[in-house]
C-alpha atoms as one frame of an Amber mdcrd trajectory, in Angstrom:
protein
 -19.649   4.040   4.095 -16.055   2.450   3.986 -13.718   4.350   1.588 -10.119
   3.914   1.533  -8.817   6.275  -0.737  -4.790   6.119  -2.066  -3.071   8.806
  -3.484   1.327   9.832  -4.187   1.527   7.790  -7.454   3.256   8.896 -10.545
   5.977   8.793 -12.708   9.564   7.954 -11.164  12.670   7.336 -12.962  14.868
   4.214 -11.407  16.451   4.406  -8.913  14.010   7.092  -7.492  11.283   7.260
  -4.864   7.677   7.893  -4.144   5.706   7.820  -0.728   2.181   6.625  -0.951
  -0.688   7.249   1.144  -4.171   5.662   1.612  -6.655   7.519   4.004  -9.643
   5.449   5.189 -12.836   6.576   6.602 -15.866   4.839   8.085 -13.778   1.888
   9.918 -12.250   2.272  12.911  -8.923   2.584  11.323  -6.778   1.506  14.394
  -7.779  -1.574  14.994  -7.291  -2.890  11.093  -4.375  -4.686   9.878  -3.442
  -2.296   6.672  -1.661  -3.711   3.818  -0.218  -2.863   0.386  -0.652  -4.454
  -2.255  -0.120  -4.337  -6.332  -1.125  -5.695 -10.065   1.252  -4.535 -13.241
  -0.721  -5.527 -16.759  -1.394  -8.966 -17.346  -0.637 -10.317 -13.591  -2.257
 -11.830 -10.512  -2.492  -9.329  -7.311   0.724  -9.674  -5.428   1.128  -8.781
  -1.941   3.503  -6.128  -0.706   3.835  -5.583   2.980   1.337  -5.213   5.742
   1.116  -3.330   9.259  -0.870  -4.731  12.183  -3.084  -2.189  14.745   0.150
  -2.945  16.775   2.688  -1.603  14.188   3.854  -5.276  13.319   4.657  -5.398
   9.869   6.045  -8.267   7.451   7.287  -7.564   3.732   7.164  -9.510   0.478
  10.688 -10.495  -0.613  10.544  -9.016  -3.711  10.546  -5.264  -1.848  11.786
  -5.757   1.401  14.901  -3.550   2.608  13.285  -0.970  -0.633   9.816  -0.621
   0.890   8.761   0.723   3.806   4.919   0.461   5.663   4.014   2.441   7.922
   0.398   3.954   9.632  -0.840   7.350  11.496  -3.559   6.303  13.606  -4.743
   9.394  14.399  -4.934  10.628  10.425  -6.186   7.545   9.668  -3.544   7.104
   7.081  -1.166   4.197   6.213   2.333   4.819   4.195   4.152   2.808   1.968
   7.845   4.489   1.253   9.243   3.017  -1.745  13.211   3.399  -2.356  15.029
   2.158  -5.098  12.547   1.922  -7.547  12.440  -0.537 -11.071  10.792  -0.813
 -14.272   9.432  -3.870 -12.541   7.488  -2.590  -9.515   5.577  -0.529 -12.733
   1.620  -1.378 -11.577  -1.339  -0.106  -9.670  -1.063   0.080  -6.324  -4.323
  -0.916  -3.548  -4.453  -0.501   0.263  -6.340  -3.129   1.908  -7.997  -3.205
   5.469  -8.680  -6.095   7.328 -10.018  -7.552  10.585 -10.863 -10.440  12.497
 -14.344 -10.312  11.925 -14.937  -8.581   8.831 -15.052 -11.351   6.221 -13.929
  -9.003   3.194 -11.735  -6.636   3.427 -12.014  -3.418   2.488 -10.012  -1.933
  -1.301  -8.733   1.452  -2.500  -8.889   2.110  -5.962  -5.379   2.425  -6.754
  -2.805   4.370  -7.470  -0.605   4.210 -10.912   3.200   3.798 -10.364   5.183
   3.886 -13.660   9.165   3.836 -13.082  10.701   4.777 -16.680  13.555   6.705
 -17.531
């Protein structure tokens, strides 16, 4: 059974940081492209940033130079560092995994982020 399971979220004040973390089981984690991704109240899914099994990764605009995604292949882990932090990037927070192949991907549950002073 697939489980991808996020954890590190919380409540930040702006301007702060938080490092997230999403551990997967039953895939064979390195060969997955592993993304972020988030949904605040009221909005679509947005895409964050994303890390190929090569360590290839491409950013969103709206968090790129304050985010950071990164993977441990051999904890079967992927990161997201988030600098810098806004009332804005307030939302839940999903890992994804996806691969050629695989038709649909694979979702967390999420992780709460609240930044609020």
């Amino acid at each position: 059974q697939v489980q991808l399971v996020e954890s590190g979220g919380g409540l930040v004040q702006p301007g702060g940081s938080l490092r997230l973390s999403c551990a997967a089981s039953g895939i064979s984690f390195s060969i997955y492209v592993m993304a972020w991704y988030r949904q605040a109240p009221g909005k679509q899914r947005e895409f964050l940033a994303r890390i190929s099994s090569s360590g290839s990764t491409n950013y969103a605009d709206s968090v790129k130079g304050r985010f950071t995604i990164s993977r441990d292949n051999s904890k079967n882990t992927v990161y997201l560092g988030m600098n810098s932090l806004r009332p804005e990037d307030t939302a839940v927070y999903f890992c994804n995994a996806a691969r050629v192949g695989v038709p649909i991907p694979y979702w967390g549950q999420g992780t709460q982020v609240t930044v609020s002073s």
